[in-house]
BASE-166712 format. One record per residue: x, y, z of N, C-alpha, C in turn. Coordinates in steps of 0.001 Angstrom, whole numbers, plus 500000, padded with zeros to 6 digits. Layout:
BEGIN
XYZXYZXYZ ...
! end
This chain:
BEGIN
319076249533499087319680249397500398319423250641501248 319814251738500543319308253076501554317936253418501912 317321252464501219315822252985501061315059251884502508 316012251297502252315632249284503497315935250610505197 317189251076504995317953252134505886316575253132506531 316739253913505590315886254781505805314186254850506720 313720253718506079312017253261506701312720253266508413 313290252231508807313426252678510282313933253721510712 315000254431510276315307255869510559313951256492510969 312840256348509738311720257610509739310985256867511031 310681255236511186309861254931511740310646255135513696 311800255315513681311934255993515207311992257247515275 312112258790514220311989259711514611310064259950514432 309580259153514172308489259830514594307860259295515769 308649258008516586308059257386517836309007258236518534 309967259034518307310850259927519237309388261556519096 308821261847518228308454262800518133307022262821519114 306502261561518869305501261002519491305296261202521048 306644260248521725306878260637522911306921261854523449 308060262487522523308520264664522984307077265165523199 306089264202522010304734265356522392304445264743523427 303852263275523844303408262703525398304160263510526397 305066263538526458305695264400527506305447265631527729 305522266413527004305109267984526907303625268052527397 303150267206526827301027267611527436301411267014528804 302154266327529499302115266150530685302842267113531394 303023268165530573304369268841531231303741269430532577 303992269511533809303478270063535344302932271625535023 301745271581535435300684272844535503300334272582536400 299759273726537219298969273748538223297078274191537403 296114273477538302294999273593537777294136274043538567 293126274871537819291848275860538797291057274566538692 290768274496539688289729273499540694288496274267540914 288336275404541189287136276687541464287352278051541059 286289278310540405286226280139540269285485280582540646 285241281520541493284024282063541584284384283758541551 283319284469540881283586285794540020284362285668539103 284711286901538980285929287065537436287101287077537690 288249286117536926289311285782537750289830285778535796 290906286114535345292123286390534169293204285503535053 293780284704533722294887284365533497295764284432532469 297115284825532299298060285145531649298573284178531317 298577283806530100299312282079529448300175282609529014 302017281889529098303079282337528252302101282030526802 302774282695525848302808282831524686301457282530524178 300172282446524737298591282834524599298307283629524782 298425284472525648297598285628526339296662285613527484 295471286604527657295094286557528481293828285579528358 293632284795529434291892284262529284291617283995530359 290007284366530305289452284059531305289611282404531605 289769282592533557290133281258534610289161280392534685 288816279567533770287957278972533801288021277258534790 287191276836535337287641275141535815288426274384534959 289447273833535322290098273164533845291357273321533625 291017275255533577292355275980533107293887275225533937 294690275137532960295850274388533407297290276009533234 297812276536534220298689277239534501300058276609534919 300681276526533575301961276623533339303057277586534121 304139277259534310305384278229534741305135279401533664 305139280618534564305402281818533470303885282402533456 302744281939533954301466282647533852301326283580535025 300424284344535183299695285653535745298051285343536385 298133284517537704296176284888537649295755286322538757 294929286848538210294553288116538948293009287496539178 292136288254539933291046288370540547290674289652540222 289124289375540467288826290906540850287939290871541509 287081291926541863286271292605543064285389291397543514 285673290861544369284741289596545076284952288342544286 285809288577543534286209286703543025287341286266544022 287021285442543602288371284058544306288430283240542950 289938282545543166290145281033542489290738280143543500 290479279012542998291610277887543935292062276980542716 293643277019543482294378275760542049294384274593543199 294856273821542080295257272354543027296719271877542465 297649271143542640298924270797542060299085269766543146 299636268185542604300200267732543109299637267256545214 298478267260544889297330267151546516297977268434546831 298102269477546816297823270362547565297134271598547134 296585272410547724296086273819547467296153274958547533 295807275846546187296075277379546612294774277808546726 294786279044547247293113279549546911293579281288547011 293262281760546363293463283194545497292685284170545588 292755285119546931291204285903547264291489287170546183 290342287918546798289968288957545540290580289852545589 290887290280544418291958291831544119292999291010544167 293473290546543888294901289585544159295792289465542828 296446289178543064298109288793541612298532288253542050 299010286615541468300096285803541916300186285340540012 301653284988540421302299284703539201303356283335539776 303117282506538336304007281298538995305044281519538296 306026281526538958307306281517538611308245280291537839 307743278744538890307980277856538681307581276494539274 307678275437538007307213274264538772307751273093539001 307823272231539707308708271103539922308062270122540282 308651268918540202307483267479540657307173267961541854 307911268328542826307491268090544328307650270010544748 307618270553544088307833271976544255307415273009543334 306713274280544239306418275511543055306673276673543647 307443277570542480307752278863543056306555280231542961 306230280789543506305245281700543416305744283008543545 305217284417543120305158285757543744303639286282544070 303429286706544995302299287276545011302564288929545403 301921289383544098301952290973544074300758291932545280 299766291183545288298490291996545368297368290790546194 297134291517547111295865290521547335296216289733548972 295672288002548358295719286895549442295957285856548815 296664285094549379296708283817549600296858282715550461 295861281721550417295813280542551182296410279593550520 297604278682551418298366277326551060298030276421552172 297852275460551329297555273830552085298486272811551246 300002273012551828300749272483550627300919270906551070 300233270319551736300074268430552180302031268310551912 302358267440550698303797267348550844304564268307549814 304170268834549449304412270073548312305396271293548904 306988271416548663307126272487548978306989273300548415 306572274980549028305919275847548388307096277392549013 307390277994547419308183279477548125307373280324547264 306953281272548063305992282326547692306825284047547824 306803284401546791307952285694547035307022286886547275 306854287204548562305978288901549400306098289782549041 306029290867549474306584292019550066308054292063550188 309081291654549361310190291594549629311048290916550667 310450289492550888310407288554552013310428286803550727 310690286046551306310453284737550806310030283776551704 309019283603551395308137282648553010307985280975552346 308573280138552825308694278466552020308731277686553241 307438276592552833307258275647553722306687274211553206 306777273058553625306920272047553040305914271121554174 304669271245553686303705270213554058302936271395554669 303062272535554890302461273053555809301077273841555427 300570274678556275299340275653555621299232277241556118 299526277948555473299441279516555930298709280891554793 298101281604555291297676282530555093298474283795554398 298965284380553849298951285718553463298265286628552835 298565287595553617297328288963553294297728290214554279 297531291420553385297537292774553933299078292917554908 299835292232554412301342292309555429301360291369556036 300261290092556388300472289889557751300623288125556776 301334287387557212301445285886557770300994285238559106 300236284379558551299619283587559362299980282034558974 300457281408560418300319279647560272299738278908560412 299030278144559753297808277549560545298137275902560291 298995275396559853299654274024560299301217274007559538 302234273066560307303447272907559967304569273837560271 305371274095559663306359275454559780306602276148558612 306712277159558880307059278385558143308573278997557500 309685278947556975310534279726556983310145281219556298 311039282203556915310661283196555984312081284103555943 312583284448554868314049284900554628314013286620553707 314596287339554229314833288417554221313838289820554792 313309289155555753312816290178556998313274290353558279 314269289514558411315459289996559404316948289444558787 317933289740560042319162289591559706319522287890558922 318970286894560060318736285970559806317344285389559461 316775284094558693315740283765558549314973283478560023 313612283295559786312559283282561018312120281977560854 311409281248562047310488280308561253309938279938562259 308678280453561831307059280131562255306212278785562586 305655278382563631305017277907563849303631277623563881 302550276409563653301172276837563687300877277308564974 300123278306564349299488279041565356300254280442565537 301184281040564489302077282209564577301817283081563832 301794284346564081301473285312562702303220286176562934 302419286642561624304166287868562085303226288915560697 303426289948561221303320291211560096304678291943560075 304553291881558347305700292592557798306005294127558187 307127294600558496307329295655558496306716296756557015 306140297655557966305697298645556736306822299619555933 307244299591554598307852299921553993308025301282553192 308022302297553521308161303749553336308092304150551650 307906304900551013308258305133549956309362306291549893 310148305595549093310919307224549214312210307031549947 312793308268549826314355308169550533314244308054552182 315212307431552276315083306875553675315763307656554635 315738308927554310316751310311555315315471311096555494 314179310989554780313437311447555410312630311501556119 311660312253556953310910312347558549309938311908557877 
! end
């Protein structure tokens, strides 16, 4: 009798195990669509490897560039593209949403219906369908709207066709000349 018991017990934890894995390989990555030059990515719990076409970037990775490379991801119809000397790290991903930081560099967004928050220079710039530029301080819009939160008292928000450059940020104590 326990043994009659048992066969289906085993035969749904391994169609439960089955699924957990279907799900997980679908789990939301964003994917390099183009490399051109030498472009590293940081996999949680892999390491580093080179950005190859293909490469699928999980929440929690690191892609850098270097001297005259670019990458571009794709997620969900929309696009990043990753100029050279650059660091962005994804923070996080969601069906209809991804969080970003970008340390170093540029980035181009063409987020179609994708909202996208990208953390600056100590600024948070998030926009939802739209397309803008960052680089060297400066934001640029080049379709949709922009919010951007903690470069003034209240948030800003940009229009295509708007730039705004970030205030330049001092090093050092702020009592001095």
């Amino acid at each position: 009798m326990t043994r009659l018991l048992t066969r289906p017990i085993r035969t749904f934890l391994i169609a439960a195990l089955a699924l957990s894995a279907a799900l997980s390989a679908s789990a939301q990555e964003i994917e390099l669509s183009s490399s051109k030059g030498y472009a590293e990515a940081l996999l949680p719990s892999v390491g580093w490897r080179q950005a190859v076409i293909g490469r699928r970037l999980p929440a929690g990775s690191v892609l850098i560039t270097w001297t005259g490379a670019e990458a571009r991801m794709e997620y969900e119809g929309s696009s990043l593209s990753l100029g050279p000397l650059s660091r962005l790290e994804v923070r996080g991903i969601g069906a209809d949403s991804i969080s970003l930081s970008l340390t170093e560099g540029e980035l181009s967004i063409a987020a179609g219906s994708l909202s996208v928050e990208v953390e600056y220079r100590g600024v948070r710039v998030s926009t939802k369908g739209g397309g803008l530029r960052i680089a060297d301080g400066k934001i640029a819009v080049d379709s949709g709207a922009v919010l951007i939160e903690g470069y003034a008292a209240s948030p800003v928000t940009l229009s295509a066709g708007s730039r705004l450059e970030l205030f330049e940020r001092k090093r050092g104590s702020v009592f001095e000349d």
